[in-house]
C-alpha positions as CSV (number, residue, x, y, z in Angstrom):
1,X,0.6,35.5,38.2
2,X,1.3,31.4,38.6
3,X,2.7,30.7,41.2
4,X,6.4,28.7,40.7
5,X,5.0,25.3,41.6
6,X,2.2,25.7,38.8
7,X,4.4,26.9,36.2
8,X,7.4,24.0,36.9
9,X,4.4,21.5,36.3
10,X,2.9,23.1,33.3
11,X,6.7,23.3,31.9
12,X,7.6,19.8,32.4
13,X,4.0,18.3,31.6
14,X,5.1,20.5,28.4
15,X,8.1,18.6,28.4
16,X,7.2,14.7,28.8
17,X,4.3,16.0,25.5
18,X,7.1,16.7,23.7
19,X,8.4,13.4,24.0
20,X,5.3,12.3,23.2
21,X,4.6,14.4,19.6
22,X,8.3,14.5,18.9
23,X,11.0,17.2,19.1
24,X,9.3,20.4,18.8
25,X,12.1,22.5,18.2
26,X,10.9,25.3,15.9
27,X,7.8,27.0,15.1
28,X,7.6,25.7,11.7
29,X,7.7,22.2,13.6
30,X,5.5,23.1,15.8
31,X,2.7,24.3,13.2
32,X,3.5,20.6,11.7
33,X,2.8,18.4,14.7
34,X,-0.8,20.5,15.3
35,X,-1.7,20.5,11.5
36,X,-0.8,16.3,11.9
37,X,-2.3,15.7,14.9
38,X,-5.7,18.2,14.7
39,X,-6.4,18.1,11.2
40,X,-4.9,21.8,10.7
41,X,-6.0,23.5,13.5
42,X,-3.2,26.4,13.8
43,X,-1.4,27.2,17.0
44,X,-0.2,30.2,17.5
45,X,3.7,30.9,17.4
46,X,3.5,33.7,19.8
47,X,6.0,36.2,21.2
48,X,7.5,34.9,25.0
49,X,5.3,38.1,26.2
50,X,2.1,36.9,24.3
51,X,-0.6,34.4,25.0
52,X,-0.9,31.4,23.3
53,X,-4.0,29.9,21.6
54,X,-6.5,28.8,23.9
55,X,-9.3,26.6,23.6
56,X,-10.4,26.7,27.2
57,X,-12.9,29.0,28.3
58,X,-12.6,32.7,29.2
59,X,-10.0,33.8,31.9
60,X,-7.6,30.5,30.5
61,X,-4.3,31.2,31.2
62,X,-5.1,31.9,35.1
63,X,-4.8,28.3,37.5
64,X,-7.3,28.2,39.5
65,X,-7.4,26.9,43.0
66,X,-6.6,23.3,42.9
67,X,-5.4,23.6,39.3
68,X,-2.0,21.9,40.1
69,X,-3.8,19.3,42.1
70,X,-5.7,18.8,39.1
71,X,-2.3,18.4,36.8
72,X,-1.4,15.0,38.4
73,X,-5.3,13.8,39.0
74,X,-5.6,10.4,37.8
75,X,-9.0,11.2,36.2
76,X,-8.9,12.2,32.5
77,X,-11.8,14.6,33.1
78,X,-9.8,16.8,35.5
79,X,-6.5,17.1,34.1
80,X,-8.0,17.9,30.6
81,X,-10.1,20.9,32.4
82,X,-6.7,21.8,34.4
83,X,-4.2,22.0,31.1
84,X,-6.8,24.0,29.8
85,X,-7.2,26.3,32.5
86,X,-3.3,26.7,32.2
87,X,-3.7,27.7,28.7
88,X,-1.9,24.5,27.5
89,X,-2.6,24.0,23.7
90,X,-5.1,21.9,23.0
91,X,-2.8,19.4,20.9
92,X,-0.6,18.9,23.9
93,X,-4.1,18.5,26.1
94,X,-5.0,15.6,24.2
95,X,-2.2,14.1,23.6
96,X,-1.6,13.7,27.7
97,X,-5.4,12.4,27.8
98,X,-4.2,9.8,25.4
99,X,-1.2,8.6,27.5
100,X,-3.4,8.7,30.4
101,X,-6.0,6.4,29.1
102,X,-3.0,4.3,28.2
103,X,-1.2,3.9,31.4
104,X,-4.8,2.7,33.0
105,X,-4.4,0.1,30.3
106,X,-0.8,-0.4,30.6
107,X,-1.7,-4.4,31.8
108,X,-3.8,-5.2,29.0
109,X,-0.9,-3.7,26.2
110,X,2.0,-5.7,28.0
111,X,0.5,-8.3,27.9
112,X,0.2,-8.3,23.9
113,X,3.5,-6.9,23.9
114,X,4.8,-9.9,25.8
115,X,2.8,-12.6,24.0
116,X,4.5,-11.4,20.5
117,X,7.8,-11.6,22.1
118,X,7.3,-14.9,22.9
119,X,7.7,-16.4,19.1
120,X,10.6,-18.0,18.4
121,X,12.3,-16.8,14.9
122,X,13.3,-21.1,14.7
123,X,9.7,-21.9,14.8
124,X,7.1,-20.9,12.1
125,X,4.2,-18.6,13.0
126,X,1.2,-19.6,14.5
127,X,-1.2,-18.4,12.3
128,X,-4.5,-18.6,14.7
129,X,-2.3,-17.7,17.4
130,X,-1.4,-13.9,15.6
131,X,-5.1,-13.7,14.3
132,X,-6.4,-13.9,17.9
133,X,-3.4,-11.3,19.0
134,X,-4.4,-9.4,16.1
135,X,-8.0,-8.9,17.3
136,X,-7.1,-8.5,21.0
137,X,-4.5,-5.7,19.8
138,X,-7.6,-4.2,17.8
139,X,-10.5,-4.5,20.3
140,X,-8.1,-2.8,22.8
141,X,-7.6,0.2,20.8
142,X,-10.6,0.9,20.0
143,X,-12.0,0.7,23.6
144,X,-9.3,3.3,24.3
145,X,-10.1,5.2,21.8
146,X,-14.0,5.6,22.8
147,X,-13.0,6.3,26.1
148,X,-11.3,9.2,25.0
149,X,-14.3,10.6,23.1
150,X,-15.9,10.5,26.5
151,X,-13.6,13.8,26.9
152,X,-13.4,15.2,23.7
153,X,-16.6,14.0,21.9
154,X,-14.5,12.0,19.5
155,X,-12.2,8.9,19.2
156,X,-8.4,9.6,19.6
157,X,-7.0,10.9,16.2
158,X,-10.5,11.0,14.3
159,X,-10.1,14.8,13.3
160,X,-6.4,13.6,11.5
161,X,-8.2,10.2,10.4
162,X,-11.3,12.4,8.4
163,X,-8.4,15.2,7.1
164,X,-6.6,12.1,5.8
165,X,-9.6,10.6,4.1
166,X,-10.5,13.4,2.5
167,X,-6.8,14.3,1.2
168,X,-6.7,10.4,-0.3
169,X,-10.2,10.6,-1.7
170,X,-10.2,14.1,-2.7
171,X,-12.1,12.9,-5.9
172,X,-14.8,12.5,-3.7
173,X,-16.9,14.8,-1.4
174,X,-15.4,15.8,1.8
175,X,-18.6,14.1,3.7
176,X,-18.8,10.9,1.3
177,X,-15.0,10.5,1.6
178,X,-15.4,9.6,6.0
179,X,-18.5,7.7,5.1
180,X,-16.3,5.7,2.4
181,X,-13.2,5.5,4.7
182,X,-14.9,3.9,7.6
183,X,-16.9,1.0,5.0
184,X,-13.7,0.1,3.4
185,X,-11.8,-0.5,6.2
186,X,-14.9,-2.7,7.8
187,X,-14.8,-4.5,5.1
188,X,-10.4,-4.9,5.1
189,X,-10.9,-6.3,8.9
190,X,-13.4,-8.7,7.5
191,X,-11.2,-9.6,4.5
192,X,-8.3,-9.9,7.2
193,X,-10.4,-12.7,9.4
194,X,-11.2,-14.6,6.2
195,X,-7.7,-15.1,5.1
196,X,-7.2,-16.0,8.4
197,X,-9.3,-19.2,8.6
198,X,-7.5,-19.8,5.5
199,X,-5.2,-23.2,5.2
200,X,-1.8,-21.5,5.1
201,X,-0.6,-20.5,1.6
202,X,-3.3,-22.2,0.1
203,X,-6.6,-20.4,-1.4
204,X,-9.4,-23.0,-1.9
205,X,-12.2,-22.5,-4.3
206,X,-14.9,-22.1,-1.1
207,X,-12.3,-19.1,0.3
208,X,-12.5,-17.9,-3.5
209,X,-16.3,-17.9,-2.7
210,X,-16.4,-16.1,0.5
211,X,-13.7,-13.3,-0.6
212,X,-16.0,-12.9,-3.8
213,X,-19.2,-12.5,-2.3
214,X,-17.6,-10.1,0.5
215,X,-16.3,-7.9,-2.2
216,X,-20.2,-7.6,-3.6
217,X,-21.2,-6.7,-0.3
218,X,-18.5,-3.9,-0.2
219,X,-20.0,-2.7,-3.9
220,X,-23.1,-2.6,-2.5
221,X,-22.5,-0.9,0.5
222,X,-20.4,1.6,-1.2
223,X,-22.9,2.0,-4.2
224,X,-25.5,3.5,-1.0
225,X,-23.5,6.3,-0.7
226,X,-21.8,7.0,-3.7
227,X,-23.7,7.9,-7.2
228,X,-22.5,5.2,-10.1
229,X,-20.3,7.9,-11.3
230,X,-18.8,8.1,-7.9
231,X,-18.3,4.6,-7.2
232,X,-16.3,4.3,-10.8
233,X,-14.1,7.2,-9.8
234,X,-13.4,5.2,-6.3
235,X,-12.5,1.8,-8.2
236,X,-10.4,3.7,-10.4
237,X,-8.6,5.3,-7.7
238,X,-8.4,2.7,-4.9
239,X,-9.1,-1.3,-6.3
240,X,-6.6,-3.7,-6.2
241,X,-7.0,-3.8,-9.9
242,X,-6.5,-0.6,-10.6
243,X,-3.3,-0.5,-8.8
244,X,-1.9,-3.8,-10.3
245,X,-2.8,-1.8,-13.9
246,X,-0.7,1.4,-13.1
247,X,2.1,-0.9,-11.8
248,X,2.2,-3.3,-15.3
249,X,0.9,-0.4,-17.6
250,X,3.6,2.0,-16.7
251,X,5.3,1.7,-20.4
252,X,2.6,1.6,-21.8
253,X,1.6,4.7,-21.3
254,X,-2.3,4.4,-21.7
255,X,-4.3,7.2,-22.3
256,X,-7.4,7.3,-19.7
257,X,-9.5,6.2,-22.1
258,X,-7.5,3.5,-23.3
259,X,-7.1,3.0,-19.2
260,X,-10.8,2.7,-18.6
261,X,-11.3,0.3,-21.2
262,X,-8.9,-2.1,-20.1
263,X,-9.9,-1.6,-16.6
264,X,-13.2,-2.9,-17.5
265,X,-12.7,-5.7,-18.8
266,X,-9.9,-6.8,-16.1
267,X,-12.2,-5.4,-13.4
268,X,-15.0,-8.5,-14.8
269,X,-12.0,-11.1,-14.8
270,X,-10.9,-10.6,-11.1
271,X,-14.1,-10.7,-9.7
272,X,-14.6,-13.8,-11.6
273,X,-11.5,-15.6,-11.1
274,X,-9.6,-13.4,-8.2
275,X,-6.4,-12.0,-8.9
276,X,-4.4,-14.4,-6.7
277,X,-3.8,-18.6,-7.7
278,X,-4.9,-21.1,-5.4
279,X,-5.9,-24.5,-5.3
280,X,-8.5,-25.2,-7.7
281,X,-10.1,-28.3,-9.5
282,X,-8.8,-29.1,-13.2
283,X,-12.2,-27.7,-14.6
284,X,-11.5,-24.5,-12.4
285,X,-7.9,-23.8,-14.3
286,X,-9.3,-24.9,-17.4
287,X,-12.2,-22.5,-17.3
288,X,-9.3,-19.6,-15.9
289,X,-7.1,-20.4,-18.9
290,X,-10.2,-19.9,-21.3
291,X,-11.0,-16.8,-19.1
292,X,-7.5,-15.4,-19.5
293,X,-7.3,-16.1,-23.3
294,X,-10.8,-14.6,-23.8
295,X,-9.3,-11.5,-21.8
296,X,-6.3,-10.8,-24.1
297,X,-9.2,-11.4,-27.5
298,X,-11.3,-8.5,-25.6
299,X,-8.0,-6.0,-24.7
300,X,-7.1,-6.5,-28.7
301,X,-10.1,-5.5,-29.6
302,X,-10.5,-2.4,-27.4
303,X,-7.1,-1.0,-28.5
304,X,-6.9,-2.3,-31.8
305,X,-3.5,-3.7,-33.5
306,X,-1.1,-1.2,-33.1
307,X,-1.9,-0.3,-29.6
308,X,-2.1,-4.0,-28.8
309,X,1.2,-4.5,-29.6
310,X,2.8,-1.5,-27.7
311,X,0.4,-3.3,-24.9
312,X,2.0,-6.3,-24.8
313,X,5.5,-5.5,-25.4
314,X,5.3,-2.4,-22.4
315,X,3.9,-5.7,-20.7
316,X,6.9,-8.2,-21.4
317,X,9.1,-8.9,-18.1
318,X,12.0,-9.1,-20.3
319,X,11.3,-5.8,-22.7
320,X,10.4,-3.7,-18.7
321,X,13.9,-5.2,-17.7
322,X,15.6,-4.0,-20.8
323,X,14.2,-0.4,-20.3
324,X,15.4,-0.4,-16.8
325,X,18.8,-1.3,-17.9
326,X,18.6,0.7,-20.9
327,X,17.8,4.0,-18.7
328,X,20.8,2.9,-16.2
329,X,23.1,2.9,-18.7
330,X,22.2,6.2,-20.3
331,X,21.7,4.0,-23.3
332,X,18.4,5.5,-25.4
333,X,14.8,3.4,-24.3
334,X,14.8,2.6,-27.7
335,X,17.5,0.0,-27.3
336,X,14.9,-1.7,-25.0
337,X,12.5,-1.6,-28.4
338,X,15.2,-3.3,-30.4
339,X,16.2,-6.3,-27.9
340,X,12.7,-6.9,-27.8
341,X,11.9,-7.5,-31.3
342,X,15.7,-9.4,-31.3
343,X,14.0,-12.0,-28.9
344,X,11.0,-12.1,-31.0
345,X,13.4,-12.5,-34.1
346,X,15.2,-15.5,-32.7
347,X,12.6,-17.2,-30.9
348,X,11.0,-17.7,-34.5
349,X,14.7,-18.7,-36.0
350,X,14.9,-20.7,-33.3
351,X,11.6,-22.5,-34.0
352,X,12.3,-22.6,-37.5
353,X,15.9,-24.5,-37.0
354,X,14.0,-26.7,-34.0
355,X,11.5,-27.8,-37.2
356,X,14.1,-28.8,-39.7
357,X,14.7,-32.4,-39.0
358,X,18.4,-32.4,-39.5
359,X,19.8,-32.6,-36.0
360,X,23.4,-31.5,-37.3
361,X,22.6,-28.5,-39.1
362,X,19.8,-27.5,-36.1
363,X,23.0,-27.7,-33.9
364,X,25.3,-25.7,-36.3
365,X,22.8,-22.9,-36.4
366,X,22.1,-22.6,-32.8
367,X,25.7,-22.1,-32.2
368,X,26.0,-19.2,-34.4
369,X,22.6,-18.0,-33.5
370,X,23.4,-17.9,-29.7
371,X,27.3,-15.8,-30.8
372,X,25.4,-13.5,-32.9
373,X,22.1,-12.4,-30.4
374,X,24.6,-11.7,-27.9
375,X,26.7,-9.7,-30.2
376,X,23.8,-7.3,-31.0
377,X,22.1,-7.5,-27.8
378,X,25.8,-5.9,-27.0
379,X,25.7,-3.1,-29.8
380,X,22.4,-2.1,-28.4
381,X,23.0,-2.6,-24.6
382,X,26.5,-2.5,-24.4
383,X,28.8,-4.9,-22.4
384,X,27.7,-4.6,-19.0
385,X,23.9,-3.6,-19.9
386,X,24.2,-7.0,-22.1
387,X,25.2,-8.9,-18.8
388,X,22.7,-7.7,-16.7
389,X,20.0,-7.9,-19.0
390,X,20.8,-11.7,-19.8
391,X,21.0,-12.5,-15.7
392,X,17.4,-10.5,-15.6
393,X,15.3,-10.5,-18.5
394,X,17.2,-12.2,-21.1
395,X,16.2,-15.8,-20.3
396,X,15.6,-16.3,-23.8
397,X,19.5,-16.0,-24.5
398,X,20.1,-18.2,-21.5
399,X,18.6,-20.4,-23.6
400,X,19.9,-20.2,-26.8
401,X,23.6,-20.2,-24.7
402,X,22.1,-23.7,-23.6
403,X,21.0,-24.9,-26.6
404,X,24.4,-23.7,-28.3
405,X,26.5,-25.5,-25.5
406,X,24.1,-28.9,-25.9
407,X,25.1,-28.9,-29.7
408,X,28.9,-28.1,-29.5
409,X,30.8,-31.3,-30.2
410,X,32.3,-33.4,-27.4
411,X,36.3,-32.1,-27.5
């Protein structure tokens, strides 16, 4: 049997890892903050008369002499090997190793900790001044964290890092998804440290460069551990591309095909040009606008006219804004089909009665113009829809209301 002194140490050690892992009030919870923290591994939800799930060696459970000594040792080593000889769950075992390793660093993290509460919200960031706190913060936790695979044969949270790789790339396999994790996020540190040499808000064409030619080292890095196939599926699934696609594509519905296809062709622009604007020369933005007009020839081509044109409608700002309102108001989405070919309706009136010559009768017709869009944006949208839509998408009625007001004769 423990003796009382033993057993009010093991409880409140058990206690303070609470704190650490969070409430663990049920078992249910319990089986949660394991699965988090261990990458599954179970613990047992035993009966009060039962022994937990050990991890230690044979004969756990039993303290042995100079086992509570060992609870308060200040050497990692010796109070994993005593919580384990107390039959402590592993979880809770590392999870005191962890705080431990953290309290002999305690200086080290204050003093980040102070030297971002020293900004002033008044004053704007110092951007060389973060990066460097940035990499101290960094360097930092990873010493920490191989000083705790000195103990446990692995850096602090590995186990839950790989499960979470593999649950995010589960297109991949299991073993290919770590190796993948751990290049792209050398690669997003790099990234990181570029953009932080950079002139604030400003891209130049030599940062274009450097960004570029990292992102071909990433390909190539990746494209040594995963087959072409592979490496398609992972673009697919992770790029920056990809996911600026499922964000503007959402109307449109595409099929995967029809996905791919797309993908491919924007995939060649972004790498070319970058998806972000910066400062470039005038023979840069020229050769981006060709780039961009060349883009939209290619995408017409791959999904032919009638697709194209559900394309670039589901791609409009103001035809997306109408659907959202549309769906709001329970009005049917294809109210958000009819404003949008209303704007494309009066855009070209309103082109036509620009390109008549006879400034009275150009203002006459805006006038009723302007009255009569709003009227059946109204039918479609109803009163309220109507207003929102014109304060969100509608700028083309904004304009026409303009236009209308310019002409109206002086009272």
């Amino acid at each position: 049997m423990k003796s009382p002194g033993v057993v009010v140490l093991v409880l409140s050690l058990a206690a303070n890892v609470a704190l650490v892992l969070g409430a663990w009030r049920t078992p249910v919870q319990r089986q949660a903050v394991a699965s988090a923290t261990e990458g599954g591994a179970p613990v047992r939800d035993s009966a009060p008369d039962a022994a937990p799930e050990r991890t230690g060696p044979a004969g756990a459970g039993v303290v042995p002499a100079g086992g509570a000594a060992g609870l308060g040792s200040p050497d990692p080593a010796v109070v994993r090997d005593a919580l384990r000889a107390a039959g402590v769950p592993e979880v809770y075992v590392r999870a005191v190793v962890w705080r431990r390793i953290r309290a002999t660093h305690h200086a080290e993290i204050e003093a980040i900790v102070r030297a971002r509460g020293e900004s002033h919200y008044w004053e704007p960031a110092d951007r060389a001044a973060d990066a460097a706190m940035r990499a101290a913060a960094n360097e930092l936790d990873r010493a920490m964290r191989e000083e705790f695979k000195q103990f446990f044969g692995e850096a602090y949270g590995e186990v839950a890092r790989a499960r979470r790789a593999r649950e995010r790339l589960a297109f991949l396999p299991g073993d290919k998804a770590e190796e993948v994790t751990r290049i792209s996020e050398d690669y997003a540190e790099l990234t990181r440290k570029i953009r932080d040499d950079m002139v604030s808000g400003v891209v130049l064409d030599e940062d274009q460069q450097k960004l570029a030619m990292l992102e071909d080292e990433r390909t190539a890095d990746l494209a040594r551990v995963l087959t072409p196939g592979e490496l398609d599926l992972f673009e697919l699934h992770t790029s920056r591309t990809a996911e600026t696609m499922r964000s503007r594509l959402g109307y449109f519905e595409p099929t995967e095909q029809e996905f791919r296809a797309i993908f491919a062709l924007q995939s060649a622009y972004d790498r070319e040009y970058g998806s972000s604007f910066g400062a470039s020369s005038r023979e840069a933005m020229q050769a981006r606008a060709v780039a961009q007009r060349e883009l939209g020839e290619q995408i017409a081509r791959a999904l032919g006219p009638d697709r194209y044109a559900d394309y670039q409608r589901a791609t409009n700002t103001s035809y997306q804004a109408a659907v959202k309102i549309a769906d709001h108001f329970g009005r049917p989405r294809e109210s958000a089909g009819s404003v949008h070919a209303l704007e494309q309706e009066y855009r070209q009136r309103a082109r036509v009665a620009m390109s008549a010559g006879d400034r009275s009768q150009a203002a006459v017709l805006a006038q009723t113009m302007a009255a009569e869009a709003w009227d059946r944006v109204v039918a479609l949208l109803g009163e309220e829809g109507a207003k929102a839509y014109r304060e969100t998408g509608g700028s083309w009625l904004r304009s026409m209301e303009q236009q209308a007001g310019r002409a109206a004769p002086a009272p």
